[in-house]
C-alpha positions in Angstrom: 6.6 -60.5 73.0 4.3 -60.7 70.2 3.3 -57.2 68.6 -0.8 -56.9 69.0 -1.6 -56.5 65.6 -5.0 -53.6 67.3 -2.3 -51.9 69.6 -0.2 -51.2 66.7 -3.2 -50.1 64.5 -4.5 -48.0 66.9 -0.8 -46.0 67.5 -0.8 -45.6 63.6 -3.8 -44.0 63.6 -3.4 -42.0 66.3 -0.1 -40.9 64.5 -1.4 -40.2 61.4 -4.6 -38.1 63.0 -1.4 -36.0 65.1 0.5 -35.5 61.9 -2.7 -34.1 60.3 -2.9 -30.7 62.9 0.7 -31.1 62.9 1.1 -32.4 66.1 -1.1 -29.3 68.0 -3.1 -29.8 70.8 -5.2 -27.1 70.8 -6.0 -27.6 66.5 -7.0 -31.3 68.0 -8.8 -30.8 70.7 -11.2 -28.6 68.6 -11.3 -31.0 65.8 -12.3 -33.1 68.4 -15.1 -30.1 69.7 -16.4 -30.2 66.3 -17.2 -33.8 65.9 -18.8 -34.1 69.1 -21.5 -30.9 68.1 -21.8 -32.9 64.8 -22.8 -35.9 66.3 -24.4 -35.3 69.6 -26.3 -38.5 69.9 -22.5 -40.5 70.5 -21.8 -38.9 73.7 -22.2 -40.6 76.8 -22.3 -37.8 80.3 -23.2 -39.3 83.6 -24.1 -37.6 86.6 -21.9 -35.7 88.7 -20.7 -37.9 91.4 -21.7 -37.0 95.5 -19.0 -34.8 97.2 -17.5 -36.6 99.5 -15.5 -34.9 102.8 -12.4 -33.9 103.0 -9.7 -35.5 105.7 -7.8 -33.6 107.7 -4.7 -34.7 109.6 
């Protein structure tokens, strides 16, 4: 199979953006925080969807 020349640009990146917090989560996901509060106007947030009932056996 051919490599997908995106796919593998995409897994770089990602790579490189891990190596950057050192591979931490947590330092990521706030990196991640902080962009969103910087740039408010690129979120998307849809309405919460209906409960629906449970099933019972």
């Amino acid at each position: 199979m051919q490599a997908d020349p995106i796919v593998e640009e995409t897994r770089r990146l990602r790579q490189e953006y891990a190596k950057q917090f050192g591979y931490d989560l947590r330092a990521m996901a706030a990196d991640l925080r902080k962009h969103e509060q910087q740039h408010p106007e690129r979120l998307v947030s849809f309405p919460p969807k209906p409960a629906r009932g449970r099933k019972t056996a």
